[in-house]
N, C-alpha and C positions, 0 to 999 in steps of 0.2 A: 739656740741661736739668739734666740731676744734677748735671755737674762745676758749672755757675753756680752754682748749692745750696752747693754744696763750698766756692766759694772764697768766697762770702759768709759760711759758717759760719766757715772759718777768719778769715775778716774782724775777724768780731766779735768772735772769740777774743783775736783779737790788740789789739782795742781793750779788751778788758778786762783785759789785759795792763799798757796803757799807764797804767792807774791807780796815782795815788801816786807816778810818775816825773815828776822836775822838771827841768826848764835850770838847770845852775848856770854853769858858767865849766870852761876848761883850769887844771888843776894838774897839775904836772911831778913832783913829790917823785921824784927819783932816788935819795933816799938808801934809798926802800924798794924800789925795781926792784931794784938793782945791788950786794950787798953793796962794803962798806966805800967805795962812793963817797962824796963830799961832796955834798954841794944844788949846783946847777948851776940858773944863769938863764936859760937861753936852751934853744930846741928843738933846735938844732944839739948844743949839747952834749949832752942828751939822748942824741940818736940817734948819735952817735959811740959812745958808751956802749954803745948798745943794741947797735951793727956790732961792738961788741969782745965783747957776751954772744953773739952768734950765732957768733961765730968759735970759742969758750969752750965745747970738749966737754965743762968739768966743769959746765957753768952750771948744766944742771939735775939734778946728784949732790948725793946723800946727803952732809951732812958729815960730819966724820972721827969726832965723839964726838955721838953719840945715847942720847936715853934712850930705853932701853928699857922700860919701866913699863908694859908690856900686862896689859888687865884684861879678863877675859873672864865671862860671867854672863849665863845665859838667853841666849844667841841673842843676844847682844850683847858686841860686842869693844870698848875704849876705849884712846887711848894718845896721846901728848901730841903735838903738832907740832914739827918738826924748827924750824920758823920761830916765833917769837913775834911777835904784832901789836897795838896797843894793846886788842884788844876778849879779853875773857880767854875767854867762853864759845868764840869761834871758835878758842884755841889747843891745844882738845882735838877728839880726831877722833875720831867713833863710826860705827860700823859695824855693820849687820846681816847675820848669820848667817843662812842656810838649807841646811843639810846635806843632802849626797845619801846617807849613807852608805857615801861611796866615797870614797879619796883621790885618785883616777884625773885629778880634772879639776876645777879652781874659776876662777869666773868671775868677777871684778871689774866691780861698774856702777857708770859715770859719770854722776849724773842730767843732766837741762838746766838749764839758766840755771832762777831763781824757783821751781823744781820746790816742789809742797805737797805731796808725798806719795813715799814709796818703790813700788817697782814689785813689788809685792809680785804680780801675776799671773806675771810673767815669771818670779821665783824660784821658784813653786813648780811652774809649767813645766817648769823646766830641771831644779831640783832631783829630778823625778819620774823623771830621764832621768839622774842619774846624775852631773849637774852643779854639785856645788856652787854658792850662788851668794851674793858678799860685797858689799853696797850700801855704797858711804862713801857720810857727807856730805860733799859739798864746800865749801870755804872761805866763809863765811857762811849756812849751809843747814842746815834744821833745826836740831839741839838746837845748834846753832853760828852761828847768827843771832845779829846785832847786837841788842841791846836797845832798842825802839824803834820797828825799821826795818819799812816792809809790803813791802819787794821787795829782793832780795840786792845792793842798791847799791853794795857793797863788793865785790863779785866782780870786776863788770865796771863800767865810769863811766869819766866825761871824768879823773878822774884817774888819768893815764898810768905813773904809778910804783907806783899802788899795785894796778892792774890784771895789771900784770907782776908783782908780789909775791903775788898771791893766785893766781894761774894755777900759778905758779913753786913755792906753796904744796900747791895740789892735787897736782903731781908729783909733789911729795917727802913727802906724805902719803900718794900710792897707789906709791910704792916701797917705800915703808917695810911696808906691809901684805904686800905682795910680796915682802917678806924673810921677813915671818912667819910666810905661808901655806907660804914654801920651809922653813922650821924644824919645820912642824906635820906635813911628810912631804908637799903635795902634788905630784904630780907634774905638770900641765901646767897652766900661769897662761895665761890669756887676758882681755882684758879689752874691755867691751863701752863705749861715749860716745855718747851722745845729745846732739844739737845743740853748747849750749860745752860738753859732759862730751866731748866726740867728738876736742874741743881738747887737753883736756888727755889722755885716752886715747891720742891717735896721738902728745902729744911722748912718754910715759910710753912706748911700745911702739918710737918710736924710737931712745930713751937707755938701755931695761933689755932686755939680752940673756934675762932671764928668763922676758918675756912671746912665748910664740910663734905667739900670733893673738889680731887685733886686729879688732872688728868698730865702724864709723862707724857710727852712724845722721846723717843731716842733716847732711854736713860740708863743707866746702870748706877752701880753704890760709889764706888771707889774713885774719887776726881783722880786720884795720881795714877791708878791701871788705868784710865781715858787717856790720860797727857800721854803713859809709856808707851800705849802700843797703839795709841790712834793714830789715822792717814791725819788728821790736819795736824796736831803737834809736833811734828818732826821736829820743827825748829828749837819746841821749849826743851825736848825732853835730848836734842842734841847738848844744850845749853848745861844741861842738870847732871849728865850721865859723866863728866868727868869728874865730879864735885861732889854726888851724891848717889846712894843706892836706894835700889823703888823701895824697899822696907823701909829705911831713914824717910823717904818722901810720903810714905803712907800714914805714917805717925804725924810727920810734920802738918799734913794737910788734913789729919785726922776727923778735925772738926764739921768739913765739909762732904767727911763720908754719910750719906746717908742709909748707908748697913747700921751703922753705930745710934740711928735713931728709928730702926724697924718698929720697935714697941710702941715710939710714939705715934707714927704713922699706922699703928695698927687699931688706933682707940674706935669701939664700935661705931663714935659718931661721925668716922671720918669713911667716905666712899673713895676706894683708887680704880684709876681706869687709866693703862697701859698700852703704848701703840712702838711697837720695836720692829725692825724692820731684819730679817734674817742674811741681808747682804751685807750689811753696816761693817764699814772699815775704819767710821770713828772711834761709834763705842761700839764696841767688840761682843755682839751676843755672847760668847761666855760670860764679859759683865754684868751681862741684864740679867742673865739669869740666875749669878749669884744671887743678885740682889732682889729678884723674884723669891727665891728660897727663903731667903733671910726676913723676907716679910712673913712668907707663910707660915713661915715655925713660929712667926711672934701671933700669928695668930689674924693676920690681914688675908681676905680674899681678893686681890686685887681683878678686875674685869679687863683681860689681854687680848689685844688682836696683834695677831703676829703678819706681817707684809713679806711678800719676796722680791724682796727692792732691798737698794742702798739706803744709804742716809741722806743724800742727796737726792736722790731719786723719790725720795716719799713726799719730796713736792708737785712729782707727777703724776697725771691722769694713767689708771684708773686708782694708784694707790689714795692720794690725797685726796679722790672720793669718798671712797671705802674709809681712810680715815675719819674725815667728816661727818658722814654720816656716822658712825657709832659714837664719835665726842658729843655730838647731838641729840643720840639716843639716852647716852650715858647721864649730859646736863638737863635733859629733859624730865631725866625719872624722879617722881617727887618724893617719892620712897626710897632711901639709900638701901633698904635692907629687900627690894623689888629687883637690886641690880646684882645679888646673890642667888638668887633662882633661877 
């Protein structure tokens, strides 16, 4: 009787979600996936492109001259993005501060896709324990939203270039922070993704040897099986499905699969700690659990707690306890190789 309750609720959740999001059409704009490519017509060219970014260790690096222009004030850090894109409020990146008073330990959070509010309970959680804890916006989100827009369209949407260019953007705007916090004396970076923050968190923790525990909320490998068969992307994968087939969109998106960088994710010095929820109508426990496998054979033991809630629903009591406390237990342990036993 409950769990019905539950997924009804999250039902609704996610129908309220769906407001303001339209069908529009596939657009390909490679020139903003893939630096210095050309515009390319066709999807094959596309995903050639994409097979040569996933093969591309430097794809998701910092490039060689960054500004550095960090402005810090009240509990708020600001600093310009590594990427420019045509919307200007999103090519600044703000970030909140909640100090622990310790340099021992800062935590990087990745919110979820349309996120209206920062997580302002978890910081002062973690903060209270010791934990530093630093919220970006991500690429279109908050004071970096499009002017106009009621939902982060520009994050994630049927177009395929500039999807990988704002993904690609979040990376390299929470590396860059991850340099800063290594300059301000901290000593251990972990960082925490929630649903698509969970995306960009696990390439961010694959490519930067900095970060040495990485905690999923909601996550699976494959961005394009999320978009196909999740309850919030109706709209995109409405948009993609006359245009293109999920194989062609799996390749296309290729880069952003995190199956494709299990190895990395598996290097002994990195700790993962997993929190999926077994009702999930976004991403699809069969995805997670691919992408569970795909770690383990590469050789990662990841630390899993499985919820019997939705994806929506793991924002409530008693799940987002239980959460809690074990993201807590997990960033607490000073020994990564303590949270194997």
């Amino acid at each position: 009787m409950y769990h019905s309750w539950l997924d009804r609720w999250d039902e609704r959740r996610a129908r309220r979600g769906e407001e303001g999001k339209k069908v529009t059409g596939l657009v390909l704009d490679a020139d903003r996936a893939f630096p210095g490519a050309s515009e390319t017509a066709s999807v094959e060219e596309f995903c050639a492109l994409a097979d040569q970014a996933v093969a591309d260790p430097a794809f998701f690096d910092e490039p060689g001259e960054s500004d550095p222009a960090f402005e810090r004030k009240e509990g708020w850090l600001k600093f310009p993005s590594d990427i420019a894109t045509d919307i200007a409020a999103n090519n600044v990146v703000w970030t909140k501060i909640t100090e622990s008073g310790s340099l021992d330990r800062a935590l990087v959070i990745f919110h979820h896709w349309n996120a209206s509010a920062r997580n302002r309970q978890i910081a002062d959680f973690l903060s209270r324990r010791g934990i530093a804890v630093v919220e970006i916006a991500m690429p279109y989100h908050f004071e970096r939203s499009r002017p106009g827009s009621v939902h982060a369209d520009y994050m994630l949407s049927p177009n395929l270039g500039r999807t990988i260019q704002s993904m690609r953007q979040g990376v390299l705007d929470g590396r860059k922070l991850i340099r800063w916090l290594k300059s301000e004396g901290y000593r251990e970076i972990s960082v925490l993704g929630m649903s698509l923050g969970s995306w960009v968190a696990g390439l961010i923790a694959a490519h930067d040897p900095a970060v040495s525990k990485a905690s999923l909320f909601l996550t699976a490998g494959s961005l394009a099986d999320m978009v196909w068969t999740g309850r919030a992307t109706r709209s995109i994968r409405d948009s993609l499905e006359p245009e293109i087939e999920l194989t062609d969109l799996r390749k296309a998106w290729g880069p952003l699969n995190l199956e494709n960088y299990a190895h990395s994710l598996a290097r002994p010095d990195l700790a993962l700690h997993v929190v999926l929820a077994k009702r999930d109508k976004v991403v699809l426990p069969a995805l997670s659990a691919r992408l569970m496998k795909r770690l383990e054979d590469a050789g990662a033991r990841p630390t899993i707690l499985e919820l019997n809630c939705g994806h929506y629903s793991l924002a409530m009591p008693p799940y987002i306890l239980l959460a809690g406390l074990s993201l807590k237990r997990f960033l607490s342990c000073a020994d990564n190789s303590a949270l194997l036993s």
